[in-house]
C-alpha positions in Angstrom: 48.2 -17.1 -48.5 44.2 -18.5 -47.2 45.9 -22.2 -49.5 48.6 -22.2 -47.1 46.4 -22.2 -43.9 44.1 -24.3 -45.3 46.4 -26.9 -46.1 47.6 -26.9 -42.8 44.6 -27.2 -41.6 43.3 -30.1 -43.7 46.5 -32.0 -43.0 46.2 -32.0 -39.5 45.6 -35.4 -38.1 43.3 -35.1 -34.5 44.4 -38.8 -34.0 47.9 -38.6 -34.9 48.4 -38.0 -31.1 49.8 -41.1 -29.5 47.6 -41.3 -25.9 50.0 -43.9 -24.7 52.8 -41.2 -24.2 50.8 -39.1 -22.3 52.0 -39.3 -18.3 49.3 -37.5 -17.1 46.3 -39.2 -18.7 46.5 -42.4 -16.3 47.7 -40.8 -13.0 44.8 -39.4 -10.3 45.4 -35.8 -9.2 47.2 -37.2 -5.7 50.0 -39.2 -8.0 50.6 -36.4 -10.4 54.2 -35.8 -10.0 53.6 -32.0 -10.9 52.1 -32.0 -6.9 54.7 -34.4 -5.8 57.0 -31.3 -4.4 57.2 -29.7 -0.8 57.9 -26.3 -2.3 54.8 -24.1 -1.4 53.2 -21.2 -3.4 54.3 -18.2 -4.0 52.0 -16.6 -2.6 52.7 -17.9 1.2 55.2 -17.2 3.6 58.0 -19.0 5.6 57.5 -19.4 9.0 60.1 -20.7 12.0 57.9 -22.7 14.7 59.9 -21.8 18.6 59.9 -25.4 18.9 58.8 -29.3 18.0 57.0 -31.3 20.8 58.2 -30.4 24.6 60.1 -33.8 24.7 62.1 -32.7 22.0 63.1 -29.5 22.9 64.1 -30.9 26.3 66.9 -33.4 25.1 67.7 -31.0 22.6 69.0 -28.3 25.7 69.8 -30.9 28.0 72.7 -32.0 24.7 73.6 -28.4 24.5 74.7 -28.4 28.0 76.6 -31.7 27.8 80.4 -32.0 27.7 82.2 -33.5 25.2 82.6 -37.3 25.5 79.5 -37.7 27.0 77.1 -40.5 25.5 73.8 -38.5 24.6 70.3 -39.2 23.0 69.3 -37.9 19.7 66.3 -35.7 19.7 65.3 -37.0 16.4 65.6 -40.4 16.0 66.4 -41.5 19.6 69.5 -43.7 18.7 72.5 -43.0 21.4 75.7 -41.0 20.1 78.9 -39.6 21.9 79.1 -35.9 22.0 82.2 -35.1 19.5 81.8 -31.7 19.6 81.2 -28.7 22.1 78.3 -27.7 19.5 76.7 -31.1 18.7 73.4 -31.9 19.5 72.1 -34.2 16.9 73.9 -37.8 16.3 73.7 -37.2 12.2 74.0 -34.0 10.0 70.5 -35.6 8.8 68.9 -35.7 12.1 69.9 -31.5 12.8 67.9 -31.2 9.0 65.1 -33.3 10.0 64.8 -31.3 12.9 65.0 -27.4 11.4 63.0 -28.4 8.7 59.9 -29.3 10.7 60.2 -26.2 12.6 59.2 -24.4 9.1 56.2 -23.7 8.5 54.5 -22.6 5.0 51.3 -20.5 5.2 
């Protein structure tokens, strides 16, 4: 049983490991793609901001007051939009994200 180990031990190679494969050997700590996601620590909490910048919020109600057919500004990303809907206040699906996920805040 002790040949066994030993001969695994003596045939291990501590260069056999190719360093040219590594992805984490060349990248700084910024670039590593293991910090690369939004997605906080477990250890913190979600938490819904009342609102974005004054501005914001202002177009945002003044759009949820609108009638449908009016032409309206986006609160996000400013470009003009016709209201289509009794409920819409953002020209894009991807502007309403934008907008609830700045509101959340992770600490």
């Amino acid at each position: 049983m002790n040949q066994t180990i030993c001969d695994i031990e003596e045939d291990w190679d501590d260069y056999a490991y190719d360093h040219n494969y590594d992805l984490y050997d060349s990248l700084d700590y910024e670039d590593d793609p293991r910090n690369l996601t939004d997605r906080p620590s477990r250890f913190v909490k979600r938490h819904i901001l009342p609102g974005l910048h004054p501005l914001i919020e202002e177009i945002r109600a003044k759009n949820g007051k609108a009638k449908m057919g009016e032409q309206l500004r986006c609160p996000m990303c400013g470009r003009w939009f016709v209201k289509k809907s009794y409920q819409q206040i953002f020209c894009t699906k991807s502007c309403k994200i934008k907008y609830h996920n700045k509101r959340q805040v992770w600490y």
